[in-house]
C-alpha positions in Angstrom: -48.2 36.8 -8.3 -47.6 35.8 -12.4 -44.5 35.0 -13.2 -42.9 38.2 -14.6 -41.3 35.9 -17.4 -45.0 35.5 -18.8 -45.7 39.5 -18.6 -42.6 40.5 -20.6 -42.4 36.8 -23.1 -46.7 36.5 -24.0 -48.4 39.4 -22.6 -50.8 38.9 -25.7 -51.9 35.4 -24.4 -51.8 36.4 -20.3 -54.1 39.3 -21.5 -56.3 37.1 -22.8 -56.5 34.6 -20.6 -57.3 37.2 -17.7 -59.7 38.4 -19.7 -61.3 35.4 -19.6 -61.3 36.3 -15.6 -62.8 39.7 -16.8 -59.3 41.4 -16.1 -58.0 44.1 -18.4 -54.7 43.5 -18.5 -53.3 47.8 -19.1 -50.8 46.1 -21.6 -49.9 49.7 -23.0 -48.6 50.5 -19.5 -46.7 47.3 -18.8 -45.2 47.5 -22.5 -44.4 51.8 -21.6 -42.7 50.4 -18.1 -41.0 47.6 -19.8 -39.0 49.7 -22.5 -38.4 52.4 -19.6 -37.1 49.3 -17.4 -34.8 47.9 -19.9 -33.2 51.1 -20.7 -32.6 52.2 -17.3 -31.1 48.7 -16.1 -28.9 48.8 -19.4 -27.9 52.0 -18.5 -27.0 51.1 -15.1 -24.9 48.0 -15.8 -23.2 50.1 -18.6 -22.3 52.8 -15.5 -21.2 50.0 -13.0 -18.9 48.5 -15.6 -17.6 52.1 -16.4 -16.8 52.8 -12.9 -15.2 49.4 -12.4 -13.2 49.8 -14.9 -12.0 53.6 -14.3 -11.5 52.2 -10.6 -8.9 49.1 -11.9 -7.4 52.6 -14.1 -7.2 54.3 -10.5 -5.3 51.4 -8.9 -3.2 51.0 -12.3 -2.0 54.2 -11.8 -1.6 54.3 -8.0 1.3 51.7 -8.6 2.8 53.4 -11.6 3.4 56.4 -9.1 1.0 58.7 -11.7 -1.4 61.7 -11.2 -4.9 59.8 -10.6 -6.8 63.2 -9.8 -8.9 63.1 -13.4 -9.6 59.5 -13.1 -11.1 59.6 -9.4 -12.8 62.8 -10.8 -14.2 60.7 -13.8 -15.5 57.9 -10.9 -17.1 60.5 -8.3 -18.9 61.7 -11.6 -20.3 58.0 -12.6 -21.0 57.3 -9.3 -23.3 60.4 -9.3 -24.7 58.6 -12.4 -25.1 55.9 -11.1 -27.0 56.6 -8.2 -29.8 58.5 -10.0 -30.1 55.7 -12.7 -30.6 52.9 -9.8 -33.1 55.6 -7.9 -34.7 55.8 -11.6 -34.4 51.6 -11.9 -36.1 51.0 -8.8 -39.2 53.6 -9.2 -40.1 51.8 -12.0 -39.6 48.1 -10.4 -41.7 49.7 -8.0 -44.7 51.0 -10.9 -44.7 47.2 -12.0 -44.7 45.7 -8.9 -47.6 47.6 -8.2 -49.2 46.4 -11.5 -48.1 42.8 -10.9 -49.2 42.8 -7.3 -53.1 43.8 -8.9 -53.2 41.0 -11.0 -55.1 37.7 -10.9 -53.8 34.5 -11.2 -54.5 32.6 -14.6 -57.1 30.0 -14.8 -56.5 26.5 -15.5 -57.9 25.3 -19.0 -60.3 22.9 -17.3 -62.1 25.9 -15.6 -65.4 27.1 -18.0 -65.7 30.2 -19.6 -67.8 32.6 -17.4 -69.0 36.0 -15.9 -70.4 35.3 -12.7 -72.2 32.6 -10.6 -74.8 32.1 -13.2 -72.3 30.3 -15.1 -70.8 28.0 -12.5 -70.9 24.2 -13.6 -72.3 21.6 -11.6 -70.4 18.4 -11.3 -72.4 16.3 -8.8 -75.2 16.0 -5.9 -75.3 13.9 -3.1 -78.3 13.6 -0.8 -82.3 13.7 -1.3 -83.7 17.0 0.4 -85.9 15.7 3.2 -89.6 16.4 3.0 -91.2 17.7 6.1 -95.1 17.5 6.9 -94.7 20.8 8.5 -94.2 24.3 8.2 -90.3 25.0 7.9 -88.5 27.6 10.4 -85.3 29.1 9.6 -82.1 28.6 11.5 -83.0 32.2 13.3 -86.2 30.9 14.7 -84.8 27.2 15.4 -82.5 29.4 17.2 -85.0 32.0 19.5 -86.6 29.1 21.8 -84.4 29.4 24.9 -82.1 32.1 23.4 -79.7 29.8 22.0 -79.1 32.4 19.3 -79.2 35.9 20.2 -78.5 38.5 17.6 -80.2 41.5 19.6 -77.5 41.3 22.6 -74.5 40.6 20.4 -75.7 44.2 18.6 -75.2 45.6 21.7 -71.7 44.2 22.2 -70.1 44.3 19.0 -72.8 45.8 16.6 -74.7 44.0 13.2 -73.3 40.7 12.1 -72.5 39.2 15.4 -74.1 36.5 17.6 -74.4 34.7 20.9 -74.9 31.1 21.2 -75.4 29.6 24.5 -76.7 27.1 25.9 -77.0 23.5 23.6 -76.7 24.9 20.4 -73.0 26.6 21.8 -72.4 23.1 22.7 -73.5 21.6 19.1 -71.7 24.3 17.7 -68.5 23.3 19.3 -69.2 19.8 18.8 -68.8 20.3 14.5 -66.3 21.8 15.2 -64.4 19.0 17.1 -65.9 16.2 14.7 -64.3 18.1 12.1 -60.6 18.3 13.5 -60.8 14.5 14.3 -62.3 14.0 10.8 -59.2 15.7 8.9 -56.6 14.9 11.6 -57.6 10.7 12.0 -58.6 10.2 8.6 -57.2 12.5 6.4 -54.3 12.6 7.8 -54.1 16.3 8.0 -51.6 18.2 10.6 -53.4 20.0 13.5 -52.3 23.5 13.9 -52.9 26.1 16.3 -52.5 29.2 14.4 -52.5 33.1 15.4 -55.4 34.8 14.1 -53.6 38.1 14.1 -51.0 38.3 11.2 -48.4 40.9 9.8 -48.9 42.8 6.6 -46.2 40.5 5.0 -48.3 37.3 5.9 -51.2 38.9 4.1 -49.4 39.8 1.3 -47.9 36.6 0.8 -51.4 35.0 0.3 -52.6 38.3 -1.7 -55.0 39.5 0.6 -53.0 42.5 0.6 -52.9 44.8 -1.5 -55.9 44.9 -2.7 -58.5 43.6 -0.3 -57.4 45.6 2.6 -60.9 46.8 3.0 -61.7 43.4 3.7 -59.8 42.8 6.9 -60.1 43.9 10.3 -56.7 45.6 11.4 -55.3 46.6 15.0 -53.0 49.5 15.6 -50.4 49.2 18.6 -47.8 52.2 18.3 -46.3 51.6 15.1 -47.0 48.2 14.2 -50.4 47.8 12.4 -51.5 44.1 12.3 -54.4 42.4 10.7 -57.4 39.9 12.0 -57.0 36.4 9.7 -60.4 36.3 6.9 -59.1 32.9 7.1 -56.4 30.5 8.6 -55.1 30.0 5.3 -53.2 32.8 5.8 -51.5 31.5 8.8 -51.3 27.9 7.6 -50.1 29.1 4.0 -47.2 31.4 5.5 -45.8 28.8 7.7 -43.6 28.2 4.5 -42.6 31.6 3.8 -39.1 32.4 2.8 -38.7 28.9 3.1 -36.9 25.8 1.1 -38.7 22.6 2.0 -37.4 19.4 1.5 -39.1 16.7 -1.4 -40.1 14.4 1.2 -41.9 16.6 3.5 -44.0 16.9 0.5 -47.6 16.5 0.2 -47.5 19.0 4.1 -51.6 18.5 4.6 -52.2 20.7 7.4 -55.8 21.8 9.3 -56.9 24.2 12.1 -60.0 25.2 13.7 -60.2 29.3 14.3 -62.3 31.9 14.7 -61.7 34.3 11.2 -63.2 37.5 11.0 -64.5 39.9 7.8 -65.3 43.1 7.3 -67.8 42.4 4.3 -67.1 45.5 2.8 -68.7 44.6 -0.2 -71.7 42.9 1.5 -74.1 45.6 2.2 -77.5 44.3 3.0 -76.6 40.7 2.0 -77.8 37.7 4.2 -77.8 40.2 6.7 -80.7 37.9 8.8 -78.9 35.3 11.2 -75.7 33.5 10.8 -75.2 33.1 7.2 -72.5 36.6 6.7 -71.1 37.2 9.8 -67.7 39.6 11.1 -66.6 37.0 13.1 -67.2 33.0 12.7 -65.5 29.7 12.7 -64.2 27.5 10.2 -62.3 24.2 9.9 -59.5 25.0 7.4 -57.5 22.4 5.0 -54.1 23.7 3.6 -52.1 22.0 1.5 -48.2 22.2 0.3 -47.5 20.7 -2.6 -45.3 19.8 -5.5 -46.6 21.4 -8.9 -46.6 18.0 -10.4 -48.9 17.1 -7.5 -51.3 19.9 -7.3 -54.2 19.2 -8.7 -54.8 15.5 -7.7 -54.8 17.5 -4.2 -57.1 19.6 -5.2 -59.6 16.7 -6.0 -58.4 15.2 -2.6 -59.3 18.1 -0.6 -62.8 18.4 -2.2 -63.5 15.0 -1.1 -62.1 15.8 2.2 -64.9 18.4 2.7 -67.3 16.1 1.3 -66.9 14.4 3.7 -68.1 16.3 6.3 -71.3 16.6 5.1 -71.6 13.2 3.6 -71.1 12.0 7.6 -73.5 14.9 8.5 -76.0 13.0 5.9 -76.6 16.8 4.9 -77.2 17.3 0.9 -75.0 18.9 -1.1 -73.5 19.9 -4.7 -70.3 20.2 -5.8 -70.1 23.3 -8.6 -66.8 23.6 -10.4 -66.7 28.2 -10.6 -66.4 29.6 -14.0 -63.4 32.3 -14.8 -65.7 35.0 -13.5 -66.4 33.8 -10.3 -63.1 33.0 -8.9 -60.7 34.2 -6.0 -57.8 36.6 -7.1 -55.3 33.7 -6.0 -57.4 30.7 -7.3 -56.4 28.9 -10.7 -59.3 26.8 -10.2 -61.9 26.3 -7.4 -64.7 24.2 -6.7 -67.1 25.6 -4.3 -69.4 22.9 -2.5 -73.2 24.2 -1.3 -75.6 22.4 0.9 -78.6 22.4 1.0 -81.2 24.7 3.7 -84.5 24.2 3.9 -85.4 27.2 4.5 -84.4 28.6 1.8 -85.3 26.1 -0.9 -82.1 26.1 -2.4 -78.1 25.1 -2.2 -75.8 27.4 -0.4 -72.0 27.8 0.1 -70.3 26.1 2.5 -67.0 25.1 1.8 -64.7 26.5 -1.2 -61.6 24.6 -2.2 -58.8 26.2 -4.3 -55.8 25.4 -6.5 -53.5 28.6 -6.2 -50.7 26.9 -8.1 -47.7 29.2 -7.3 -49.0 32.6 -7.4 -49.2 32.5 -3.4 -45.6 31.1 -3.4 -43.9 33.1 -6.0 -45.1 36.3 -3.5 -44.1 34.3 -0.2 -40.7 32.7 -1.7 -41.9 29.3 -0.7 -40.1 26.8 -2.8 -38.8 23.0 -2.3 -35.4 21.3 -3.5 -36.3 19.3 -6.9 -34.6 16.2 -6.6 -33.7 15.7 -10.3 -32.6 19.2 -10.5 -31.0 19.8 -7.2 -32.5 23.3 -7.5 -35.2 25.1 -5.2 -38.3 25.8 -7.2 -41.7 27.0 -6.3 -44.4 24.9 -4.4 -47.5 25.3 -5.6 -50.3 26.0 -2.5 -54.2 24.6 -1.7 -57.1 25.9 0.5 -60.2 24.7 1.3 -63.2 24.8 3.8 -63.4 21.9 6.0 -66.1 23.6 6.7 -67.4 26.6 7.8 -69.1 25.6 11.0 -71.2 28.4 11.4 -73.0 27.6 8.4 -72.6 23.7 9.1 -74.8 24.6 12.1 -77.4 26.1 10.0 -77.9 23.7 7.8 -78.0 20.7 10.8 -80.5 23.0 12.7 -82.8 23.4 9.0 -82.5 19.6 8.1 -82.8 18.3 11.5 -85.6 20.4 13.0 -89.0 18.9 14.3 -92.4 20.0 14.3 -91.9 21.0 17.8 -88.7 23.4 17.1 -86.2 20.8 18.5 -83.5 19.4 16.5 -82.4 16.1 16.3 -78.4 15.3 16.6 -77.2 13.4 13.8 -75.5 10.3 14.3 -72.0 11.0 13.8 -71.9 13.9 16.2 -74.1 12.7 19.3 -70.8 11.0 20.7 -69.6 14.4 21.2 -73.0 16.0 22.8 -72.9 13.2 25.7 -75.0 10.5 23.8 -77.8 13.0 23.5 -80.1 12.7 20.6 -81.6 15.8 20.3 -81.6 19.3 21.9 -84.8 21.0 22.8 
């Protein structure tokens, strides 16, 4: 969430910065709100200090031994007033909020100009592509031989966008997943965490998937409490300071956890709907970070590197694309998405997406930290990032490690945790 100090003090420049974003900021509204807002809380202050100040008259009187009938009269009468100027106050706290709560976070001045993907920026590769002397399968038919991966029976569990690994490729899957958490945890330094996957409504709003991507997220109803499936242990990771007042040298709080996250893909009709690339339910190896502001965005180049990482030790090739205004997350002041490469498909795809949310997620959580020098609590600013998806890190070491026979070599860095072997087949 903005700061409402920007909204009311340069609405010009936030409009045109989120338009930038392609937001239209409905200034007329906010500006229509804000004069009703002003009046209304004048009005109210004006009625509270009336009523104080009739009540001191009341108790004036009381000891003077005098008639105080017309006075308490005068009070019951502002307190009527009163009440339907507050009830009027807060309906239109509530019409901002509502505005506020829609709006996108501003990007940082180092983020390019842009309307979509086409515009993105790419900052670096790393890897050659491998050339194969034979025809190249996709991860789905890598995945038939022995039905490691089974998209027919999981349609029968759960419906489209679901699968069922078994067998060595289950294990492989686990195993990223494990070289990943030791990765982050032994040398990153980043706290493991075992997180709940399902979340209130306030946890979701406090890392702005709510309000406005409810259609997004799986929900569960039991009686009256309506809870939500996690898109991403972010939002489990992220809430853990909630309503919260950290202290300085807790301060950078790098935290990881491996879950499984699950999507509704509302807005994915008929997209990579072949295989494992967009799936309901998957895994993913998640970096959060808590930081100071001054901080921030040298941990945002950390993290990147952090997922790097991972595929640098997974000898998989990659690119690192800086997104353009038009491409970001609501939440995200500035993002860097990294894509590796698949065979398959002749081209880079996403894998891992690492944001800088400033303090729009803690402004709406309340998640601040004591400043030293001022002795005051003040916002943290909060990070994300893929460390990675491991779904799609098991595509892309089926693709680039595949043989002409449809086995797939292990690499290196993960046969230690597939029993020495050095490839399934």
């Amino acid at each position: 969430m903005l700061d409402p100090a920007l909204l009311r003090g340069q609405l010009d420049a936030v409009a045109e910065r989120l338009a930038a974003r392609g937001f239209a900021l409905p200034k007329v509204q906010i500006v229509a709100l804000e004069a009703r807002r002003k009046a209304a809380q004048t009005q109210t202050q004006e009625l509270q200090n009336l009523r104080n100040t009739r009540s001191k008259a009341i108790g004036m009187a009381k000891a003077k031994g005098e008639d105080t009938a017309a006075l308490m009269a005068e009070v019951a009468g502002i307190g009527d007033q009163l009440k339907a100027t507050e009830q009027a106050l807060a309906e239109i706290q509530a019409e901002l909020a509502a505005i506020t709560l829609g709006i996108p976070n501003l990007a940082d001045v180092s983020v390019p100009p842009g309307a979509d993907e086409t515009q993105n920026k790419e900052i670096q590769r790393w890897g050659t592509p491998r050339t194969f002397d034979f025809a190249v399968k996709d991860h789905v038919e890598l995945g038939a031989r022995h039905g490691w991966l089974d998209g027919e029976v999981a349609a029968k569990l759960s419906g489209a966008r679901f699968t069922v690994l078994r067998g060595e490729l289950a294990r492989l899957h686990r195993a990223l997943a494990q070289f990943m958490l030791d990765l982050h945890t032994r040398e990153h330094g980043h706290l493991e965490c075992n997180v709940p996957v399902i979340v209130n409504a306030e946890s979701l709003f406090g890392t702005s998937q709510l309000p406005k991507f409810e259609e997004d997220m799986f929900a569960t109803q039991l009686g009256e409490h309506r809870r939500y499936l996690i898109s991403t242990s972010e939002i489990s990771l992220t809430n853990l300071v909630r309503d919260e007042i950290v202290d300085a040298e807790t301060l950078p709080r790098r935290l990881t956890a491996h879950s499984l996250c699950f999507r509704a893909e509302a807005g994915a009709a008929g997209r990579d709907t072949r295989g494992m690339i967009r799936q309901h339910q998957f895994e993913k190896v998640e970096l959060v970070t808590i930081s100071k502001p001054s901080e921030s965005y040298a941990e945002h180049e950390r993290m990147t590197r952090c997922a790097e990482t991972v595929l640098e030790k997974l000898e998989l090739p990659y690119r690192r694309v800086l997104l353009c205004t038009g491409d970001m997350g609501f939440a995200a002041a500035k993002t860097y998405d990294l894509e590796v490469w698949l065979p398959s498909q002749n081209t880079f795809r996403e894998i891992s997406s690492c944001s800088n949310c400033t303090d729009f997620q803690a402004r709406r959580m309340q998640a601040r930290w004591r400043n030293p020098e001022t002795g005051k609590p003040e916002l943290v600013h909060t990070l994300n990032g893929s460390g990675v998806a491991v779904g799609r890190a098991l595509i892309a070491v089926m693709e680039n490690y595949q043989n002409a026979d449809g086995s797939i070599a292990v690499p290196p860095v993960l046969r230690p945790y597939m029993g020495g072997a050095e490839r399934i087949a």
